[in-house]
py3Dmol code that shows the C-alpha trace and the ligand (Angstrom):
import py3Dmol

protein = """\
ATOM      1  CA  UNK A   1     -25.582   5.436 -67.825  1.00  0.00           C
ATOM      2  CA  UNK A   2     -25.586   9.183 -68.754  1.00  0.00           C
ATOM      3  CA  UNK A   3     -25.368  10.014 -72.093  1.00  0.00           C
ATOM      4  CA  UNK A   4     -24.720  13.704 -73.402  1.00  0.00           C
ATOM      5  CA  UNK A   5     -25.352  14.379 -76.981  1.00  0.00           C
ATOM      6  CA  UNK A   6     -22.509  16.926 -78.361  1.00  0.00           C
ATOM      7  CA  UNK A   7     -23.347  18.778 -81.794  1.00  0.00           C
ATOM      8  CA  UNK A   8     -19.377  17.900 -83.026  1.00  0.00           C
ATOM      9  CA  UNK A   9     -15.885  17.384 -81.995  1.00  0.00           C
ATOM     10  CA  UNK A  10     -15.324  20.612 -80.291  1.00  0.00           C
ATOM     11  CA  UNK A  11     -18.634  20.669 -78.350  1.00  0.00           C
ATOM     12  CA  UNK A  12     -17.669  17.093 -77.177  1.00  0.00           C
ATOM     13  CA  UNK A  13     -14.799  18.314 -75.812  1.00  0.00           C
ATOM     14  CA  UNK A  14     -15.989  21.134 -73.986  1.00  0.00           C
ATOM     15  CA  UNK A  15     -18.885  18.739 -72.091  1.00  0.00           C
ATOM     16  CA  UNK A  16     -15.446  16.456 -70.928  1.00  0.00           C
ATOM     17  CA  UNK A  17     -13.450  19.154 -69.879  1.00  0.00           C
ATOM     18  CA  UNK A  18     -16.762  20.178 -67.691  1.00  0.00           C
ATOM     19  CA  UNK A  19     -16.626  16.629 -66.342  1.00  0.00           C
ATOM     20  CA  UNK A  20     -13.664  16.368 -65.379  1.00  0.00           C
ATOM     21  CA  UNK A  21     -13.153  19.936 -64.675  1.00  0.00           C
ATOM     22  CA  UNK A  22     -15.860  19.514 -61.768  1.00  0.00           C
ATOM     23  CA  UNK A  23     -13.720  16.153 -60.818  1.00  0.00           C
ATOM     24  CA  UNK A  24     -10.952  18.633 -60.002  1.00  0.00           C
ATOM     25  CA  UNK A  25     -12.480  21.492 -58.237  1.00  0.00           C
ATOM     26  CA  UNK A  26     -14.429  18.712 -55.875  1.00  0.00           C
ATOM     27  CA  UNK A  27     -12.160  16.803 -55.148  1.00  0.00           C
ATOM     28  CA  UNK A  28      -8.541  18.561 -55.678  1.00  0.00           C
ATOM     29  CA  UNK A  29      -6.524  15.587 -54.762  1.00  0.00           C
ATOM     30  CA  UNK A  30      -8.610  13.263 -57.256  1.00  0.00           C
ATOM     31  CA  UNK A  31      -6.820  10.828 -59.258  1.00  0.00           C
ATOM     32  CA  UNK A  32      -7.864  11.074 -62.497  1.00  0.00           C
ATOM     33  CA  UNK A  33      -7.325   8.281 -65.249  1.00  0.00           C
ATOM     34  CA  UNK A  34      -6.416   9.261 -69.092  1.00  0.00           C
ATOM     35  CA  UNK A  35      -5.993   8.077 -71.926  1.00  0.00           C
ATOM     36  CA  UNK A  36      -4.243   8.980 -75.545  1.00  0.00           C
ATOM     37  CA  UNK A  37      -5.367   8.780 -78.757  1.00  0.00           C
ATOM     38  CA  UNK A  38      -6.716  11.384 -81.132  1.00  0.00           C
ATOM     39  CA  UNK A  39     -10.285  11.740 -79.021  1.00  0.00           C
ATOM     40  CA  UNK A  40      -9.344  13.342 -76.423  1.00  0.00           C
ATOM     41  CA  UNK A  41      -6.933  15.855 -77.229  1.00  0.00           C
ATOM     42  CA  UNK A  42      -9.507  18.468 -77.717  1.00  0.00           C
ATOM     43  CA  UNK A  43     -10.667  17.675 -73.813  1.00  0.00           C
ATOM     44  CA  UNK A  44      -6.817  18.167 -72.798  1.00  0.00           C
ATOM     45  CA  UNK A  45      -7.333  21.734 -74.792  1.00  0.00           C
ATOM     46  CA  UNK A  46      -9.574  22.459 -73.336  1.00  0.00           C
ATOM     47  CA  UNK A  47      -8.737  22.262 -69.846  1.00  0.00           C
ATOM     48  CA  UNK A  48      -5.527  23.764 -70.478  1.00  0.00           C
ATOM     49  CA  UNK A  49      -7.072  26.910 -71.927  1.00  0.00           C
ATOM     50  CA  UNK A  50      -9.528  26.601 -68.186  1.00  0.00           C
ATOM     51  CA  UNK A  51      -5.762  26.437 -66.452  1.00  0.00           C
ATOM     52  CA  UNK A  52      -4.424  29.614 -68.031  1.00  0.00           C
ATOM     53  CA  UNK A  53      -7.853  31.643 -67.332  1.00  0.00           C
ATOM     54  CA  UNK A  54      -6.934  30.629 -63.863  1.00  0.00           C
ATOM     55  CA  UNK A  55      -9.828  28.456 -63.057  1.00  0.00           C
ATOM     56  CA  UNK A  56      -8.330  24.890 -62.777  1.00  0.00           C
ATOM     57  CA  UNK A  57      -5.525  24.050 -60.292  1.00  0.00           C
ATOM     58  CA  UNK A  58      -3.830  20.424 -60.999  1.00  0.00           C
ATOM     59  CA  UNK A  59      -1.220  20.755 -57.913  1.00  0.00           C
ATOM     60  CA  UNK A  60      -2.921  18.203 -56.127  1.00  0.00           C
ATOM     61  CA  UNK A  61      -3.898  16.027 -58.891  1.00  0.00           C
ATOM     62  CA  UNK A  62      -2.215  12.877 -59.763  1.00  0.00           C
ATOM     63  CA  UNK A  63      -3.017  11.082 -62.875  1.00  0.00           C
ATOM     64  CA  UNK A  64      -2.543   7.099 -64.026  1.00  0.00           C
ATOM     65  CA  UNK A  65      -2.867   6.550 -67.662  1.00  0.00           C
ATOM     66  CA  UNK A  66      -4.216   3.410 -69.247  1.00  0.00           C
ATOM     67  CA  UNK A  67      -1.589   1.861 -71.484  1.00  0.00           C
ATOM     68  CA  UNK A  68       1.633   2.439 -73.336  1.00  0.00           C
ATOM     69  CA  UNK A  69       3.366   0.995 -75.907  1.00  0.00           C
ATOM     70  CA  UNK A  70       5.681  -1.987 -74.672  1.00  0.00           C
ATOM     71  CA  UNK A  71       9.391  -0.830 -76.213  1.00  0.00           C
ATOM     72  CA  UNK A  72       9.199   2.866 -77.014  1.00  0.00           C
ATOM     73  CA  UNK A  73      11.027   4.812 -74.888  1.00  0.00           C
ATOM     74  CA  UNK A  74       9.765   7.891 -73.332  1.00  0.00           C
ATOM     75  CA  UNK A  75      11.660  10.158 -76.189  1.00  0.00           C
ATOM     76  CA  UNK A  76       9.530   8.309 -79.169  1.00  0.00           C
ATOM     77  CA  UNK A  77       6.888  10.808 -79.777  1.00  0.00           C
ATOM     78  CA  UNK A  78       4.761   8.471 -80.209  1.00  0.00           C
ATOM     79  CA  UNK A  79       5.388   7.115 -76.875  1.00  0.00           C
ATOM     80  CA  UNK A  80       2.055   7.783 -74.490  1.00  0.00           C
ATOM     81  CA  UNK A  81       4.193   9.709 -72.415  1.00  0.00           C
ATOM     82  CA  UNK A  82       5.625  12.042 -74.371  1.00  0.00           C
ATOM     83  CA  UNK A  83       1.816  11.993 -75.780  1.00  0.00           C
ATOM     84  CA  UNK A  84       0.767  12.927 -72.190  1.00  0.00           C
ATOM     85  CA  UNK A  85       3.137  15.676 -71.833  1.00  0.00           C
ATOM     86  CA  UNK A  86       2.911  17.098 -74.960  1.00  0.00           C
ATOM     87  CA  UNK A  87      -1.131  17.367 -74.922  1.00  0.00           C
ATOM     88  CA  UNK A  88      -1.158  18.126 -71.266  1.00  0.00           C
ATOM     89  CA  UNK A  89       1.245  17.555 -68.335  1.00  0.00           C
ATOM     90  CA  UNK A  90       3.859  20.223 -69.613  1.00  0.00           C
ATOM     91  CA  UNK A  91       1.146  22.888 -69.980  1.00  0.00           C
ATOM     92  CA  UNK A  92      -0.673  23.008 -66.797  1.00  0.00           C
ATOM     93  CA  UNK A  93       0.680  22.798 -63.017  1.00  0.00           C
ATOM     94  CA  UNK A  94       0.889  19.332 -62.379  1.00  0.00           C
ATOM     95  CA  UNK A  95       3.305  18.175 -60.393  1.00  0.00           C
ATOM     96  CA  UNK A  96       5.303  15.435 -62.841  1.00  0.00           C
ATOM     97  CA  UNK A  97       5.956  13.216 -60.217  1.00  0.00           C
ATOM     98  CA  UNK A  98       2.247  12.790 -59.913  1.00  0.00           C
ATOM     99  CA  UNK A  99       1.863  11.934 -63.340  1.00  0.00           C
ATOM    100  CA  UNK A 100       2.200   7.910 -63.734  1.00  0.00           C
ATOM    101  CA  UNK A 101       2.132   5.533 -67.060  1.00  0.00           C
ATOM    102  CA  UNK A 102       3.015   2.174 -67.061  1.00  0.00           C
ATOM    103  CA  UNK A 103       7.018   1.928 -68.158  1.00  0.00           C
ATOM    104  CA  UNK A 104       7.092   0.815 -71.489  1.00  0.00           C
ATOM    105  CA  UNK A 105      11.006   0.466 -71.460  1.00  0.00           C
ATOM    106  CA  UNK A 106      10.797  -2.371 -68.875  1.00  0.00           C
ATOM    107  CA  UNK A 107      11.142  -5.695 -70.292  1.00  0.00           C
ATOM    108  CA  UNK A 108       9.554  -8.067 -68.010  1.00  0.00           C
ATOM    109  CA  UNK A 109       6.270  -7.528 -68.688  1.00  0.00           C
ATOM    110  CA  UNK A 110       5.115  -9.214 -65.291  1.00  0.00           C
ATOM    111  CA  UNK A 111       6.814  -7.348 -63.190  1.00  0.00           C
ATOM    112  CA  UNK A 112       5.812  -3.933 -64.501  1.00  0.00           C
ATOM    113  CA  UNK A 113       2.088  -4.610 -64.730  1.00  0.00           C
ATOM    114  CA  UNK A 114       2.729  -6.034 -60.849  1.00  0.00           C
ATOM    115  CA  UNK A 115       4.232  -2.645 -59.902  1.00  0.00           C
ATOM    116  CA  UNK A 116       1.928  -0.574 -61.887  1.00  0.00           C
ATOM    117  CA  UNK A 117      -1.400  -2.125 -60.692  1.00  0.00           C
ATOM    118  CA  UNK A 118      -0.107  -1.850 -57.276  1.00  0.00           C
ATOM    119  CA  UNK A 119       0.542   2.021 -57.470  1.00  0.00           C
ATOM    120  CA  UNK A 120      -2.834   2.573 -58.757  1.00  0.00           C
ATOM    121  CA  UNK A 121      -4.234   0.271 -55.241  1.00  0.00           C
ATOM    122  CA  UNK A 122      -1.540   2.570 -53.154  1.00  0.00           C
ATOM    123  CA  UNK A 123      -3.416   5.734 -54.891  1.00  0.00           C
ATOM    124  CA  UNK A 124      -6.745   5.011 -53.320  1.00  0.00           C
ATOM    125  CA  UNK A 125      -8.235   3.539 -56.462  1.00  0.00           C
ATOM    126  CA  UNK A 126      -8.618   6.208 -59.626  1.00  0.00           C
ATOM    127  CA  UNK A 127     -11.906   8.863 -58.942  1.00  0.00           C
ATOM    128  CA  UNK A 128     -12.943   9.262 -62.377  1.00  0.00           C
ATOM    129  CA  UNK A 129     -11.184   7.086 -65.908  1.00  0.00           C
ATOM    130  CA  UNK A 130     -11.826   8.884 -68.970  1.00  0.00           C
ATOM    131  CA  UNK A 131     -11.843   7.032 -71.804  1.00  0.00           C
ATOM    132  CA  UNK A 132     -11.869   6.934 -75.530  1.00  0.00           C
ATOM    133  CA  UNK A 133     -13.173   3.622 -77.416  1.00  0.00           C
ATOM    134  CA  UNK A 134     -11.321   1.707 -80.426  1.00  0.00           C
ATOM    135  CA  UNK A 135     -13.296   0.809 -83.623  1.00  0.00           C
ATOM    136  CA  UNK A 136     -13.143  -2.757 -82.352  1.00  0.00           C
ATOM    137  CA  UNK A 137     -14.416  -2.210 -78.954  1.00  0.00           C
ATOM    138  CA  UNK A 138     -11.417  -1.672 -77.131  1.00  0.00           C
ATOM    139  CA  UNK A 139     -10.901   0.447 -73.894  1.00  0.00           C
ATOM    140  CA  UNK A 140      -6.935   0.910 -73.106  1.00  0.00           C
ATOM    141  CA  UNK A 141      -5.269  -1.759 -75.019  1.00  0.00           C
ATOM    142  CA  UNK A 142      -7.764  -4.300 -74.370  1.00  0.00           C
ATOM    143  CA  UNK A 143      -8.554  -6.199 -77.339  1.00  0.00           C
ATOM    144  CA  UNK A 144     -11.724  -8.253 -78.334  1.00  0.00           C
ATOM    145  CA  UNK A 145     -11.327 -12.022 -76.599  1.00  0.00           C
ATOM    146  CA  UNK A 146      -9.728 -10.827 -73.252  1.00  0.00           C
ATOM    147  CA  UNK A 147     -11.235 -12.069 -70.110  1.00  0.00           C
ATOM    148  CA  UNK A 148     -12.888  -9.522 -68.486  1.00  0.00           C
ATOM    149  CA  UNK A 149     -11.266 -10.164 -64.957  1.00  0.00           C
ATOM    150  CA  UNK A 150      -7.764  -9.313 -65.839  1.00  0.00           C
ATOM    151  CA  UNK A 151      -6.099  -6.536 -64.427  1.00  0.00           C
ATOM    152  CA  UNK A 152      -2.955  -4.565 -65.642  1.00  0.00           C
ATOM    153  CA  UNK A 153      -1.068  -7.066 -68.250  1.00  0.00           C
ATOM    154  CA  UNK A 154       0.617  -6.753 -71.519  1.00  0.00           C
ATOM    155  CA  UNK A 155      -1.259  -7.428 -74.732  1.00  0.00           C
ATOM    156  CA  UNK A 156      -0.449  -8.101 -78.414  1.00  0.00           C
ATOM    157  CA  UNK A 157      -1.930  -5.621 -80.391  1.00  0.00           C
ATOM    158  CA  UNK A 158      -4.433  -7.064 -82.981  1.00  0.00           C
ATOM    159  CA  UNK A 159      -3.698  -6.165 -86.690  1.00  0.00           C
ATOM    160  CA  UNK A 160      -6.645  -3.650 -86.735  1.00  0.00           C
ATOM    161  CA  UNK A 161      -5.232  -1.562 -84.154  1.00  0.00           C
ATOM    162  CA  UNK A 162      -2.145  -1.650 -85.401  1.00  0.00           C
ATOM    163  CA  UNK A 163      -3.528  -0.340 -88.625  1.00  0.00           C
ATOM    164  CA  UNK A 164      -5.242   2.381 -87.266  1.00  0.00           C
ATOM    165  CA  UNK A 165      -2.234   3.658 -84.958  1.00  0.00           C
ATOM    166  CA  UNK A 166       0.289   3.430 -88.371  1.00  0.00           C
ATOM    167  CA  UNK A 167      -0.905   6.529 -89.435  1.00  0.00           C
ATOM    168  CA  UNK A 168       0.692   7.975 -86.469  1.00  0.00           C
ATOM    169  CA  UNK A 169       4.245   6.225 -87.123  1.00  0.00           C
ATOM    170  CA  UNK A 170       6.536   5.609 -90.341  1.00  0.00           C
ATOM    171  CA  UNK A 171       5.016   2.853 -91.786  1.00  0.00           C
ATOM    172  CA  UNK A 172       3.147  -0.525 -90.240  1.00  0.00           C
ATOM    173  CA  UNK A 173       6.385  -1.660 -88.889  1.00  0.00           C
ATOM    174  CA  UNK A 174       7.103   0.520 -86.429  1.00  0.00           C
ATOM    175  CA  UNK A 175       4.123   0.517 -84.570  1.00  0.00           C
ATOM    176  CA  UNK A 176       4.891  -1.623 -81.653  1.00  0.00           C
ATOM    177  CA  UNK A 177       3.293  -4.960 -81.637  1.00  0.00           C
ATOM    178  CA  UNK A 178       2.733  -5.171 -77.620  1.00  0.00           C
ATOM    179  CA  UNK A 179       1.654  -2.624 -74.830  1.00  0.00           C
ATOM    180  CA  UNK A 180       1.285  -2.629 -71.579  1.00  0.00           C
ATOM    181  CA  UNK A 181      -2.559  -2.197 -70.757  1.00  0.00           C
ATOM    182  CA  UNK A 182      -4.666  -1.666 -67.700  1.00  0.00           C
ATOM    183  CA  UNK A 183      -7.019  -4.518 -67.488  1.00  0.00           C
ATOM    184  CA  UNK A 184     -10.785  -4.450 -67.541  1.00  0.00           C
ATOM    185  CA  UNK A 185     -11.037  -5.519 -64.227  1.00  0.00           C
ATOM    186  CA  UNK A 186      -8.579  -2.175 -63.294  1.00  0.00           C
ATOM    187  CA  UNK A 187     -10.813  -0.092 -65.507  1.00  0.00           C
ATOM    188  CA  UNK A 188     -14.218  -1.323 -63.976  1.00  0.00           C
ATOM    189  CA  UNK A 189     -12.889  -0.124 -60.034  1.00  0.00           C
ATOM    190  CA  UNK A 190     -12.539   3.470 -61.319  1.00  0.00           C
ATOM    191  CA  UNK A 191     -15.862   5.116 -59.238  1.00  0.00           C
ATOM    192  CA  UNK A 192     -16.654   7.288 -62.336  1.00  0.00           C
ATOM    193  CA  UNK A 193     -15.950   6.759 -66.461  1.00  0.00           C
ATOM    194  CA  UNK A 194     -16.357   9.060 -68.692  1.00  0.00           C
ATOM    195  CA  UNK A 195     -16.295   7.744 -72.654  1.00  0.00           C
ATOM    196  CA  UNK A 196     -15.643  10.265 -75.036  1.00  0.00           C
ATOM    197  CA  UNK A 197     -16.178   9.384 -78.750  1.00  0.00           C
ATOM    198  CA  UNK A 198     -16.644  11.642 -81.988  1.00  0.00           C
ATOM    199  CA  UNK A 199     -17.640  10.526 -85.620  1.00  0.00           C
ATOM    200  CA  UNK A 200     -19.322   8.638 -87.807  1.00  0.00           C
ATOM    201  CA  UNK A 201     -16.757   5.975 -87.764  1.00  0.00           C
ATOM    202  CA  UNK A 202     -16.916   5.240 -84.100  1.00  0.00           C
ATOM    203  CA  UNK A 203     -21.152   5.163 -84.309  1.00  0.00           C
ATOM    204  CA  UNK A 204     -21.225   1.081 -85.003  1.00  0.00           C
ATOM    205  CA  UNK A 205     -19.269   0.453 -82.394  1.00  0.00           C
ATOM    206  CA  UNK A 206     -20.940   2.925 -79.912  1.00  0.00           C
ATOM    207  CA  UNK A 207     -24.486   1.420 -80.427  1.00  0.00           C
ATOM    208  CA  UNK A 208     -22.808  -2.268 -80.170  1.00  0.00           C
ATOM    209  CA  UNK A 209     -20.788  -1.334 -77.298  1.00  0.00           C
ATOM    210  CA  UNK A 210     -23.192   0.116 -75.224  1.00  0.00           C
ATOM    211  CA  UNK A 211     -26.489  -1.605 -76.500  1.00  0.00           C
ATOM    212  CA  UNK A 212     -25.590  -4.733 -77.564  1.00  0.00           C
ATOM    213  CA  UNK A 213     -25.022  -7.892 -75.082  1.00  0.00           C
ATOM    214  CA  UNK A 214     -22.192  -7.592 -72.722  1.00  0.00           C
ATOM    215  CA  UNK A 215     -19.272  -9.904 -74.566  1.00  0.00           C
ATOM    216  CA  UNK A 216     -15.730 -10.180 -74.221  1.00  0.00           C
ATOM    217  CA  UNK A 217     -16.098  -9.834 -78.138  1.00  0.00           C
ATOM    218  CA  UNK A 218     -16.689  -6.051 -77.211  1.00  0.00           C
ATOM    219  CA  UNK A 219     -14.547  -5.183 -74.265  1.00  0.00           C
ATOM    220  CA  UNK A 220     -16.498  -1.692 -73.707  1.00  0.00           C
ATOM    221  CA  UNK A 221     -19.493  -2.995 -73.607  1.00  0.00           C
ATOM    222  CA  UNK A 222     -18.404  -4.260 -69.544  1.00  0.00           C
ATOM    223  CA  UNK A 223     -19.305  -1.030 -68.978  1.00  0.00           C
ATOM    224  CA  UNK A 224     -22.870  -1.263 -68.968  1.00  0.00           C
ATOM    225  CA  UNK A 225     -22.263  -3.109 -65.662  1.00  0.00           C
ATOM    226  CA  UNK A 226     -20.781  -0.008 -64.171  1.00  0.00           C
ATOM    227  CA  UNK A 227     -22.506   1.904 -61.628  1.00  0.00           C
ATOM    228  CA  UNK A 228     -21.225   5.217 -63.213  1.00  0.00           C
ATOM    229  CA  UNK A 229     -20.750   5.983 -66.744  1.00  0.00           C
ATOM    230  CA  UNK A 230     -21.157   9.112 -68.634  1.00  0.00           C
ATOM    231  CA  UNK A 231     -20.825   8.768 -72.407  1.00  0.00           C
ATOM    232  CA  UNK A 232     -20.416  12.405 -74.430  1.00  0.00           C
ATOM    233  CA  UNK A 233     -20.484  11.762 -78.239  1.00  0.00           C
ATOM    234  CA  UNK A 234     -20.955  13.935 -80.918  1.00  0.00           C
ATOM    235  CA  UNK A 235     -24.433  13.632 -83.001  1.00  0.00           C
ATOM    236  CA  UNK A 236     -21.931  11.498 -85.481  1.00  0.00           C
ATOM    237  CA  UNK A 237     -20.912   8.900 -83.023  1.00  0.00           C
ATOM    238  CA  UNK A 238     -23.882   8.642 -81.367  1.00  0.00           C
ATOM    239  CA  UNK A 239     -26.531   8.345 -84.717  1.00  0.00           C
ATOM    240  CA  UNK A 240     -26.744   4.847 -84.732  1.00  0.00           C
ATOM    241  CA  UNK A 241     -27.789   4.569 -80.480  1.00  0.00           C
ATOM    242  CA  UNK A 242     -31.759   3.908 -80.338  1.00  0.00           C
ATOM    243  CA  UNK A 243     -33.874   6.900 -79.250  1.00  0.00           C
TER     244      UNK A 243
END
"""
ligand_1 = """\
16
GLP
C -5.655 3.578 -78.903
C -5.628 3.763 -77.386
C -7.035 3.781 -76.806
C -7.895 4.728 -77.599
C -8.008 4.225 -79.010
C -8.931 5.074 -79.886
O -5.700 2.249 -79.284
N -4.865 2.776 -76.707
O -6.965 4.167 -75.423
O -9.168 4.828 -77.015
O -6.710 4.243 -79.568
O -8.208 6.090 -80.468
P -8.850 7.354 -81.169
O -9.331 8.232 -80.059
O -7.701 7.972 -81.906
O -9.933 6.875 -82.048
"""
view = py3Dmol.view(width=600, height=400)
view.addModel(protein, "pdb")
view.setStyle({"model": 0}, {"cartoon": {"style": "trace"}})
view.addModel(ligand_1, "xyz")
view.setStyle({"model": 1}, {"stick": {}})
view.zoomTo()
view.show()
């Protein structure tokens, strides 16, 4: 594992974008993996303001994103999608069609995580997942306690994610108690990951995650048995890793 010590938020950021800038200009027809949450929207900046200079191109890219929220249609803005297009896909030249999320609006859950793990295996497999980490371990929507083998399935979201996602919706309520997640086993067949993480809060969970046993209890910490991760955290997240 590579890790890459940013000085805060915004320096984090800037050492993604480079990652996954270098993804793009490599290999222009990459698929690239994302995910949502508040972590990586600086990265998205980033390569946005790297688009308008006129030094990315995203016309061949096509993107999968981990997980969305099982019943919010794509209007909810706090929907992944309109997440997605509002922190990236409407601001740079990707072609939209290229752009996939699992479909929170269908109902049988089976049959969507069928189709969507399926047009991830039609892609080629994803080039390089970037991904941000929950304060209980989770990658995607995968919670503490699931099997490590799974692949793209829907979850019930635990009541400390749900708590830390409310501030994003009216109240506790709303927040959707189910999502549609790629598994571990999906995650783990990416060739390259890239974790972003930034603060203080996050820097229990990054030294348990990534130094601590490997346990279903902490679904990152799978990635340890990755042939190629590349963590970036801020001196915050990362003050509790040993030296
Ligand atoms: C959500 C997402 C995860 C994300 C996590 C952390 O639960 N499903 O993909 O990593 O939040 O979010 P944040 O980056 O806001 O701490």
């Amino acid at each position: 594992m590579q890790i890459y010590k940013a000085t805060d938020y915004k320096d984090m950021s800037r050492k993604a974008a480079n990652i996954i800038s270098a993804q793009v200009i490599m290999k222009p027809n990459c698929v690239l993996g994302l995910a949502t949450g508040s972590t990586p929207i600086g990265t998205y900046q980033q390569l946005i303001e790297w688009y308008k200079k006129g030094d990315l191109d995203f016309s061949d890219v096509t993107t999968v994103n981990l997980d969305e929220y099982k019943g919010l249609p794509r209007t909810n803005d706090q929907s992944y999608y309109y997440f997605m297009h509002q922190n990236l896909f409407d601001q740079v030249n990707i072609n939209p069609e290229n752009t996939h999320l699992p479909n929170g609006m269908e109902p049988n859950s089976e049959k969507e995580c069928a189709r969507y793990e399926s047009l991830i295996h039609s892609l080629g497999g994803v080039d390089l997942q970037l991904l941000g980490l929950g304060h209980n371990g989770h990658i995607g929507f995968n919670e503490p306690g699931e099997a490590f083998e799974k692949e793209t399935h829907c979850i019930d979201l635990q009541e400390r994610t749900i708590e830390a996602n409310k501030r994003f919706f009216a109240s506790a309520d709303d927040v959707p108690k189910q999502a549609y997640t790629m598994g571990i086993k999906t995650i783990m067949q990416a060739k390259k990951i890239l974790v972003i993480v930034s603060g203080e809060d996050k820097a229990d969970i990054v030294a348990k995650a990534f130094f601590g046993p490997v346990t279903p209890a902490v679904p990152a910490s799978i990635l340890q048995m990755h042939n190629d991760v590349t963590l970036v955290g801020d001196e915050a997240a990362l003050s509790k890793i040993p030296r």
